[in-house]
C-alpha positions in Angstrom: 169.8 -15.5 73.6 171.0 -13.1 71.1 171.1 -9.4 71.3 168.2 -8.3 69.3 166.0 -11.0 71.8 167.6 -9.1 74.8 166.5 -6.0 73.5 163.5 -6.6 72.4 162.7 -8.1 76.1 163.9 -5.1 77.6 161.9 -2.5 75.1 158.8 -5.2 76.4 159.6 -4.6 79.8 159.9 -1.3 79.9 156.4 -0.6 77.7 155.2 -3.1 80.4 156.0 -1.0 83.6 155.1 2.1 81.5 151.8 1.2 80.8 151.8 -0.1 84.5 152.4 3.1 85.7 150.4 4.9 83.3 147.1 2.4 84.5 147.7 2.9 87.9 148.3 6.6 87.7 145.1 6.6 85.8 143.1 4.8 88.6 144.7 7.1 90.7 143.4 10.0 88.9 140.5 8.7 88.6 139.9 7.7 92.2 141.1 11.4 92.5 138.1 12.5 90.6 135.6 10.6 92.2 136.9 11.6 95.3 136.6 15.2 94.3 133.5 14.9 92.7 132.1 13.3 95.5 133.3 15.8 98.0 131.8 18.6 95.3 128.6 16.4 95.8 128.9 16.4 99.7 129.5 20.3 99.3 126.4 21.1 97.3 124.2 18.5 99.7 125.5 20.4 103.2 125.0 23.6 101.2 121.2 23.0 99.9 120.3 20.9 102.8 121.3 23.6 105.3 119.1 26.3 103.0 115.9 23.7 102.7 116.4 23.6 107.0 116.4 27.4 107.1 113.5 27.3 103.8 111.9 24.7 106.8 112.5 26.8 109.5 110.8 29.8 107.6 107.9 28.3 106.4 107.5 26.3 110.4 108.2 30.6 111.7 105.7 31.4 108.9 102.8 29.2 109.3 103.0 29.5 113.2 103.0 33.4 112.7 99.5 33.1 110.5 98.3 30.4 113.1 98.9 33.2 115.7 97.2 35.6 113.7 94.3 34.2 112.9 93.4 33.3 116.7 94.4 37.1 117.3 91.7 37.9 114.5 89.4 35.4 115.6 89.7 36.2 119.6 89.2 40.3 118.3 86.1 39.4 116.6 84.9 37.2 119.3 85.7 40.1 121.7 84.0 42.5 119.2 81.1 40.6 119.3 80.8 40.3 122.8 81.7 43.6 123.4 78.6 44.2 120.9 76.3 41.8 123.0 76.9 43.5 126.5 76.2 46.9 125.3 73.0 45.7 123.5 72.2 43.9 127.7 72.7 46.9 128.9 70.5 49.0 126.7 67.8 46.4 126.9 68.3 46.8 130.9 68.2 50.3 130.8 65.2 50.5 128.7 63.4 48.1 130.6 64.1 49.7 133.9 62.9 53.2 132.1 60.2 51.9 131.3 58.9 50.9 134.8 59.4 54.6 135.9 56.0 55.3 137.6 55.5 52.0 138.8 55.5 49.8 142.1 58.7 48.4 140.4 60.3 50.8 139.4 59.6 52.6 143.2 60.9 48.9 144.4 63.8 49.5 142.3 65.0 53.0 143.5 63.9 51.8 147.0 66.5 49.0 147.0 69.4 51.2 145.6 69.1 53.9 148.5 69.1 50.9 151.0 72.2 49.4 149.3 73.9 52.9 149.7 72.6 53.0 153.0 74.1 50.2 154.4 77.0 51.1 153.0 77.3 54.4 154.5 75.6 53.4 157.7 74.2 56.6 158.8 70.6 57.6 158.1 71.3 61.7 157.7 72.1 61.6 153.9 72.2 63.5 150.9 70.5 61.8 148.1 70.7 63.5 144.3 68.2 61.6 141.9 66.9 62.6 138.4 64.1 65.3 138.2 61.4 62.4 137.0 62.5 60.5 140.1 61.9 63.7 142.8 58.4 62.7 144.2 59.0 58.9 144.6 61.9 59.8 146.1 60.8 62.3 148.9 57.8 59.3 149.0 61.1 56.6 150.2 62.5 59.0 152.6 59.8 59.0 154.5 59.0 55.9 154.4 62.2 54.6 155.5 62.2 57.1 157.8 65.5 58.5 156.4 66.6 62.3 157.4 67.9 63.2 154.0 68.1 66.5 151.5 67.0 66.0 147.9 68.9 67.4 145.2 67.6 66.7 141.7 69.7 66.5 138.2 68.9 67.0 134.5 70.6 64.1 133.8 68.5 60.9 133.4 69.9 58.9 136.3 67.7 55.9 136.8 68.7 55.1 140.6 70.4 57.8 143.0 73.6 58.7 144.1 73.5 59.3 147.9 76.5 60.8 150.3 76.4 61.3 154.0 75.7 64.7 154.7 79.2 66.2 155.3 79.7 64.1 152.0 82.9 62.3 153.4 81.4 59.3 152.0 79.5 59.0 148.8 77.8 55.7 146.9 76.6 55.4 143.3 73.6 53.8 143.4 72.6 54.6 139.6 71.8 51.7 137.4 75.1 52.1 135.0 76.8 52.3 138.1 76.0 48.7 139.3 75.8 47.3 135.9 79.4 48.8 136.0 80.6 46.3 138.8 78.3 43.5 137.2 80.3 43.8 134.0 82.4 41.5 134.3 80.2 38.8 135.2 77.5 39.9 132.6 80.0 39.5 129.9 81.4 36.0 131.6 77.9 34.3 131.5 77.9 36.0 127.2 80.6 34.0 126.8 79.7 30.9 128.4 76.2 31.5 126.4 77.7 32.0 123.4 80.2 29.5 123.6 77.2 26.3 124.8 75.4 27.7 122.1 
């Protein structure tokens, strides 16, 4: 082999493991990149993903929050209404029981309210108060129940009475808005259960 073949085969070899080196270093860079680029890609992904969870979270904290308002809205409404409903009752009770003033009823009525605060006081020496329209029918009851009681009267238009044992140690409201006023809680459960079946 001469000289000139000798060098030529070592100027080949080294060009050989040059580009050798220079392919693999270039995979290598550019196994580098994708290695980069794909940890850039994992970056962004963990970055957006975590703000769409929090976006999630928000809209979850958001549409639960208008869900809760709405049935606050809806319940205030519905308590509005009701509210509305047992005043009208009452009224239409009130009227109603106004209107009998005079009457066998009505005397039945204002009868049954002095008993009820009789029995409650258990004595039969009271003090009874009672509207000015109701003085007659009243004095009328008292001696028909045989009752020993004082009559006081009041402008106010109290349809039942108020009666208190005489050294007025114990005292019962026996008006109408009085009882209504214990009843209201059942008046306004059967509304509901109306208005609800309805």
């Amino acid at each position: 082999m001469s000289e000139q073949e000798l060098t030529e085969r070592l100027i080949n070899g080294i060009i050989t493991r040059l580009e050798n080196e220079i392919n693999e270093w270039s995979n290598n860079a550019r196994l580098r990149a994708e290695a980069e680029l794909l940890d850039g890609v994992k970056a962004v992904i963990n970055k957006y993903s975590s703000a769409l969870e929090n976006i999630d979270k928000e809209l979850n904290m958001e549409r639960e929050y208008r869900l809760y308002d709405e049935m606050m809205k809806e319940k205030k409404e519905k308590l509005g209404i009701l509210e509305g409903a047992y005043d009208e009752v009452v009224r239409r009770i009130r009227d109603r029981i106004k209107s009998m003033r005079g009457t066998n009823d009505y005397k039945r009525f204002l009868k049954n309210s002095i008993l009820w605060a009789v029995s409650i006081i258990g004595s039969r020496e009271l003090m009874i108060m009672v509207s000015k329209a109701d003085e007659s029918i009243t004095r009328e009851l008292i001696s028909e129940l045989g009752l020993n009681a004082v009559v006081n009267t009041t402008n106010e238009d109290i349809l039942g009475a108020v009666v208190s044992s005489m050294d007025g140690s114990v005292r019962v409201d026996a008006t109408l808005d009085s009882r209504l006023g214990l009843m209201e809680h059942q008046i306004k459960t059967l509304l509901a259960r109306l208005a609800s079946s309805g």
